[in-house]
C-alpha positions, -999 to 999 in steps of 0.1 A, spaced: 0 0 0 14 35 -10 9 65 15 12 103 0 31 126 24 31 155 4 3 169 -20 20 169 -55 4 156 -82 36 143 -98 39 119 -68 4 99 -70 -9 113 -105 -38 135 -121 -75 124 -135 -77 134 -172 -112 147 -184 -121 129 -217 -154 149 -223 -135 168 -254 -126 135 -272 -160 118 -264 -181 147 -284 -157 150 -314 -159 113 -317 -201 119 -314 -204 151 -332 -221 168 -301 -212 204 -295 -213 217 -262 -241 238 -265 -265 208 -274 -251 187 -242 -259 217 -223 -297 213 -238 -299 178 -236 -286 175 -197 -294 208 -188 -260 213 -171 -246 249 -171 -227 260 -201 -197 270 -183 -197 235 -159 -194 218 -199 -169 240 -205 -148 231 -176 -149 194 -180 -149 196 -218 -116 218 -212 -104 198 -180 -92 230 -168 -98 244 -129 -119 213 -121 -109 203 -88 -137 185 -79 -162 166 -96 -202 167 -91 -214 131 -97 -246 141 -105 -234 160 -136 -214 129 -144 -245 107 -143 -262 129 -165 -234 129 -192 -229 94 -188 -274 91 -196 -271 112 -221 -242 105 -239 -248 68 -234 -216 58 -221 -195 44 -192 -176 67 -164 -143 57 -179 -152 69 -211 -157 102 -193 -127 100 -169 -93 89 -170 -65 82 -141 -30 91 -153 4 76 -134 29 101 -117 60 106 -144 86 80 -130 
């Protein structure tokens, strides 16, 4: 079992937000997911851009994962510390 002493991301790793790739690949803009889940534009925005999300609100996450018909891990990714 690993313990983390410090709070650095390069020692235990960062979750990558896939919501970008997942609506190229369907063709969805952002605008129409905020329609069809009837999430904020600028929540998208965030996890579309995986920029200043520090924490994640599941329900939103449910709702993308409804509407866009797919699993968490399609959504979210976890990413190894550089050795």
């Amino acid at each position: 079992m690993k313990s983390i002493v410090h709070y650095h991301t390069e020692e235990y790793g960062t979750i990558k937000m896939k919501l970008a790739e997942l609506l190229k690949d369907r063709g969805i803009t952002r605008n129409r997911l905020r329609t069809l889940t009837g999430v904020k534009y600028d929540v998208i925005d965030r996890y579309y851009k995986g920029e200043g999300v520090e924490r994640v609100d599941l329900d939103v996450l449910a709702k993308l994962c409804y509407v866009l018909d797919c699993e968490i891990s399609d959504l979210l990714e976890y990413e190894q510390p550089a050795k």
